[in-house]
C-alpha positions as CSV (number, residue, x, y, z in Angstrom):
1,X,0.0,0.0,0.0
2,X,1.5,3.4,-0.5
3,X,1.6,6.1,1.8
4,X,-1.5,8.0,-0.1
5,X,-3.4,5.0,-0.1
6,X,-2.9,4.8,3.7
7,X,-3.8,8.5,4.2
8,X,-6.6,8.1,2.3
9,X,-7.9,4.4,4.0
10,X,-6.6,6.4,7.6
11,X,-9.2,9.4,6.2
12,X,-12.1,7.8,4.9
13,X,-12.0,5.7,8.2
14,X,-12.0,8.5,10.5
15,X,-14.2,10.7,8.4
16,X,-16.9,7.9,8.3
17,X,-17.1,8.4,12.0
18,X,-18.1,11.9,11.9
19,X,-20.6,11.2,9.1
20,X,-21.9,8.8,11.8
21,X,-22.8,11.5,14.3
22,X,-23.7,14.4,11.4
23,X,-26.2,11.6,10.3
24,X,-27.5,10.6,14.1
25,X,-28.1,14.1,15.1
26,X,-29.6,14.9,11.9
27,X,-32.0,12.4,12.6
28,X,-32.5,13.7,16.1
29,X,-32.1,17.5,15.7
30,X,-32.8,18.3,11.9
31,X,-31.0,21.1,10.9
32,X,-30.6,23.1,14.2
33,X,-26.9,24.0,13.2
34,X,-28.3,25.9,10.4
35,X,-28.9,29.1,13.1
36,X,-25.3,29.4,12.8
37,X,-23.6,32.0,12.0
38,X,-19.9,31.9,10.9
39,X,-18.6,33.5,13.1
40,X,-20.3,31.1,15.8
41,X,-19.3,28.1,13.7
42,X,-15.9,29.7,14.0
43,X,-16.2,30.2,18.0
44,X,-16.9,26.3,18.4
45,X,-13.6,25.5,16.1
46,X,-11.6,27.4,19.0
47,X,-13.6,25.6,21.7
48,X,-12.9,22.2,20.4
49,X,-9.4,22.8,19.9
50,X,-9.3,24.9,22.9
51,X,-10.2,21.8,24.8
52,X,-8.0,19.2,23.0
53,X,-4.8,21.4,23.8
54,X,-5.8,21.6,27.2
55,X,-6.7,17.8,27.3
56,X,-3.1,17.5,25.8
57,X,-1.8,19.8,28.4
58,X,-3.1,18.6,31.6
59,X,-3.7,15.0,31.0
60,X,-7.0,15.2,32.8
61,X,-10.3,15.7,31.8
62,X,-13.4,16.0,34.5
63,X,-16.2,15.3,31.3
64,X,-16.3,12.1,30.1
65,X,-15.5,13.1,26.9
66,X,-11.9,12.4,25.0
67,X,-10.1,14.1,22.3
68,X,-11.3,12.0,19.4
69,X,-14.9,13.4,20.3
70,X,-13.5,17.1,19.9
71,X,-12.0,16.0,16.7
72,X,-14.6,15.0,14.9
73,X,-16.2,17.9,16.7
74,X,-13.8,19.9,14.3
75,X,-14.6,18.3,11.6
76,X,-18.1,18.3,11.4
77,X,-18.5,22.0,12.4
78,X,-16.0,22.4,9.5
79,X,-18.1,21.0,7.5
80,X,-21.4,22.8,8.2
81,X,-19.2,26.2,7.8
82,X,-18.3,25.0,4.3
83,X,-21.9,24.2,3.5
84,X,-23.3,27.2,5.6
85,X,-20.6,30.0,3.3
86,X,-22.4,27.9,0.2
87,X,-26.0,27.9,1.0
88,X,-28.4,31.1,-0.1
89,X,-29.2,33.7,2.5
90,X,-32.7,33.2,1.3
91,X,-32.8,29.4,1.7
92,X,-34.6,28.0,4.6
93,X,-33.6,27.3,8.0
94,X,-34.6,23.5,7.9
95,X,-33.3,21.2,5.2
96,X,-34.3,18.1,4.6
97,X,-32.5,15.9,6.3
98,X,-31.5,14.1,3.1
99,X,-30.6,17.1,1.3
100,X,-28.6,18.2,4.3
101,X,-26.4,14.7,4.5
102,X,-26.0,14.9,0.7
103,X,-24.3,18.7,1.2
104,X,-22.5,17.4,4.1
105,X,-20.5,14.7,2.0
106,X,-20.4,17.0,-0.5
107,X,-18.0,19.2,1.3
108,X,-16.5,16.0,2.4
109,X,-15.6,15.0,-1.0
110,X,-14.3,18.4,-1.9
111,X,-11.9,18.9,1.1
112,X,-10.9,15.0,0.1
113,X,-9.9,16.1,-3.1
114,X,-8.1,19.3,-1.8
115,X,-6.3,17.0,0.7
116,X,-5.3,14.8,-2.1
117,X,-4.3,18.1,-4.3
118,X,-1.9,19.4,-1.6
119,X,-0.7,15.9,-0.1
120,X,1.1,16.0,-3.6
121,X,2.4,19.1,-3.6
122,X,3.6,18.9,0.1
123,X,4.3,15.5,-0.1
124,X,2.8,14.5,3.1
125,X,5.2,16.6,5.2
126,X,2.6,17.0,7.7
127,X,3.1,12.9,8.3
């Protein structure tokens, strides 16, 4: 296996897991998210990472929650910014919730491909 077919096996794997949750609080919440603003979007990217350097920091953690639950946490509010900068300011608030998981790996696929774009030009130094 080569080293992009590993980052991209290692990606697909862990991005399958936040689809997971997008996809089971879809079903739960709808599209609640989309009352976000960027710039609030943008305020829980520095909470989640916030948290994971302090996790990383400290060692200890008082919520029952680890740092593979902030990153995905990342990823997924990365995702709804993408779709969120994308979407209409006239379309509704509440998307169906197909519609909604079809955007969402949408974005995916598109910030795959960029990966893929600059894992060749960089050539994985971030490895």
């Amino acid at each position: 296996m080569t080293t992009l077919e590993q980052t991209l096996t290692q990606y697909d794997r862990a991005f399958e897991q936040c689809a997971r949750l997008f996809e089971a609080k879809t079903s739960d919440y709808g599209t609640a998210w989309r009352i976000l603003r960027p710039s609030s979007l943008t305020d829980q990217l520095f909470i989640k990472a916030n948290r994971i350097r302090t996790l990383q920091e400290t060692g200890e953690a008082l919520v029952d929650e680890g740092i593979d639950s902030e990153f995905i946490g990342i990823v997924n509010y990365s995702l709804l910014a993408l779709i969120q900068c994308n979407l209409a300011p006239n379309q509704p608030m509440e998307l169906d919730p197909k519609e909604a998981i079809a955007m969402y790996r949408k974005a995916f696929e598109e910030t795959r491909a960029l990966m893929i774009r600059k894992n060749h030009d960089y050539g994985e130094a971030w490895r």
